[in-house]
N, C-alpha and C positions, 0 to 999 in steps of 0.2 A: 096421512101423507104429509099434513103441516108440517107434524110436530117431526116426521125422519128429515125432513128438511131444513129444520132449524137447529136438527144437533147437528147437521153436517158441515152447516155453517158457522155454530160455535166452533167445531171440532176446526175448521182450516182457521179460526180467526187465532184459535191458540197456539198452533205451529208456527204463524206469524210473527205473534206476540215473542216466542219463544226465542224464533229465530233472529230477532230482531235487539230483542235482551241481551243474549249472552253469546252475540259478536260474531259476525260472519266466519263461517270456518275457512282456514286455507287450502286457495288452489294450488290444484297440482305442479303451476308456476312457480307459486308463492313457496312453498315447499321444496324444489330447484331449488329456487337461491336460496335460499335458508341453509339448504344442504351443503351447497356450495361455498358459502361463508365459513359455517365451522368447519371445512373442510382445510388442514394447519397445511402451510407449504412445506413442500420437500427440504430437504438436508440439500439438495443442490442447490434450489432456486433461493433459500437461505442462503447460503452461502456467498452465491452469486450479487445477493442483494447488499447483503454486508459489505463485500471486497468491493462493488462501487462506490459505496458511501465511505470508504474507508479512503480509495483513491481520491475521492472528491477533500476529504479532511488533509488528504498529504499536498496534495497540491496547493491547498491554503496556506498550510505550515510552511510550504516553502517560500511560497510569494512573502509573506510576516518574517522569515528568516533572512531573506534576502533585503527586503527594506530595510531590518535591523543593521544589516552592513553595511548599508549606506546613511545611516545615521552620523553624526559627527556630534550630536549633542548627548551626553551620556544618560541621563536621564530618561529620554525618547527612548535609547535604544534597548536600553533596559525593560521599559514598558513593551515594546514589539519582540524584545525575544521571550517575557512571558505570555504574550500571545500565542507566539509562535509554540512554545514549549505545550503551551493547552492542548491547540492543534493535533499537534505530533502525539500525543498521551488518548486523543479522544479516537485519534487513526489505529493507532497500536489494538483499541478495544473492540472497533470493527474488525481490524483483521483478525486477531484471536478469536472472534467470535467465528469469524467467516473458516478458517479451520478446525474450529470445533465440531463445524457441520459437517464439515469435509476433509477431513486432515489427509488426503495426498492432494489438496488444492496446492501447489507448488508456486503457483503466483503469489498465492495469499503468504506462506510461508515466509519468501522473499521480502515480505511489503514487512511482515512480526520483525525483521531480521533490520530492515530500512532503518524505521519509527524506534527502535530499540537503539541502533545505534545512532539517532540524532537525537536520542534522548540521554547520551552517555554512557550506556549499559551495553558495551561492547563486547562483553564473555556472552553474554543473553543473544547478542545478535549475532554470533559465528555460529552458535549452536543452529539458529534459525534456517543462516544460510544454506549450513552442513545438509539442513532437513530438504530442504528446496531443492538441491545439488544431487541428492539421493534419490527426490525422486524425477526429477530432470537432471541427469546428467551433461554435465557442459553448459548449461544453463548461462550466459553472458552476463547478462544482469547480477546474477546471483555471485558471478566469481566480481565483477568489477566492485559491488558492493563490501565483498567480503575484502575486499581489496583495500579498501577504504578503511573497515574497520582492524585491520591488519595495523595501518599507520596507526588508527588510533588508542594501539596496543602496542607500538613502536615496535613491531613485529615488521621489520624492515624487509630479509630474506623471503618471507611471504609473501609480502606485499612485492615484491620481483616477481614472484614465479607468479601474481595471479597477470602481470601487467606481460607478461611473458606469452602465457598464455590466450589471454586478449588478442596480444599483439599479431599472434597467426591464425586469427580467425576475427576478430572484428574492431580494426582498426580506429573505429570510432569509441567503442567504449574502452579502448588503451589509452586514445587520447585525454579521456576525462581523466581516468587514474591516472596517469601525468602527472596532467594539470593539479590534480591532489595531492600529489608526491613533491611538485615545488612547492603548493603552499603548504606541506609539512615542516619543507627545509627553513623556508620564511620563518616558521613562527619559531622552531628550535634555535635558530640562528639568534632572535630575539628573545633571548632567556629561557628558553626550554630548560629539559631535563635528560636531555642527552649530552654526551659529550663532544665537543668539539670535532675528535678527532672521526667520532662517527658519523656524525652531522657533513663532514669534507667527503669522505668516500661517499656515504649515497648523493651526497650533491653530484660529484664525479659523476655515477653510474646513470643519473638520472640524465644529464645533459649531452652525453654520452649514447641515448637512448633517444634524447629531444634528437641531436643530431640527424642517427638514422631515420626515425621515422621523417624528418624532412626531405631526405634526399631519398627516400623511395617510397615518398608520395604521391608521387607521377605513375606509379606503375601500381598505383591500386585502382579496381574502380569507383570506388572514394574519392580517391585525389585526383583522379582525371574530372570528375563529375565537380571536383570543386575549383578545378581550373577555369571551367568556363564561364 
């Protein structure tokens, strides 16, 4: 009876010893999250993730874009528009990325099309818009953008039809393409690469256009909302 009793207790002292050696196993918990972890996110929640981090880079790039215009020391502003250019380059790679995971993301589309053309690469950013526009039709943002890159393709008759556009359905973003369309004239006027005589007609059509929209701004709900 000793001796069955003293192997019984070598025998639990070595499961011990065992258990105790080569490291508790995981629980069922433990095993949860573990699973959970390598568990890679979705193509949406990708996506999703990308195009706010991407917004967050364009929003920086503009704030560094806009200090650079208000610079007056050429040096400085040099410095802040390659910041700003960094910005805009590191935005463009989230948004590609964010339609890579999802390519009818139509927001994201818009933003490749944004970042593209505030990076100069204006052929690159119609084509983006085109995609955005395909897959939202009427898209505002996406025509007011293209709008933009329009001038900066000196694609004038375009840049009418998108501000035309705009104009019967969202008064405020015809406002800002406008406002784009005088500082086009500004800068052509100041040594551009347009001709004179083209630079006077759309100045014409544009002011032409400031006109109207002043005088029937009273009868938007826009411009009653900005009356008060």
């Amino acid at each position: 009876m000793r001796s069955a009793a003293l192997a019984t207790l070598l025998l639990a002292a070595s499961w011990t010893a065992f258990g105790s050696g080569g490291g508790s196993m995981p629980t069922d918990r433990s095993m949860g999250q573990a699973s959970r972890l390598s568990e890679a996110p979705s193509p949406e929640e990708q996506a999703r993730s990308a195009y706010n981090a991407g917004v967050k880079s364009v929003e920086k790039a503009d704030e560094l874009a806009a200090d650079a215009a208000r610079q007056t020391d050429a040096k400085k502003q040099a410095k802040m528009q390659a910041k700003s250019k960094d910005a805009y380059e590191s935005a463009l790679k989230k948004f590609s990325k964010a339609v890579e995971a999802k390519p009818n993301m139509f927001e994201a589309w818009n933003y490749v099309g944004y970042t593209n053309r505030k990076l100069g690469n204006y052929e690159i950013a119609l084509q983006a818009y085109d995609r955005a526009l395909a897959l939202k039709p009427g898209y505002p943002e996406a025509i007011e953008y293209r709008g933009h890159a329009y001038l900066g393709l000196n694609r004038l008759s375009e840049a009418k039809e998108a501000y035309l556009t705009l104009y019967s359905n969202n008064r405020k973003l015809a406002a800002q393409l406008l406002t784009g369309m005088q500082e086009w004239i500004g800068a052509h006027r100041d040594g551009g690469n347009m001709d004179a005589a083209t630079v006077d007609s759309f100045s014409a059509w544009v002011s032409e256009r400031s006109s109207i929209a002043a005088k029937t701004a009273g009868l938007t709900r826009e411009g009653a909302n900005a009356a008060w």
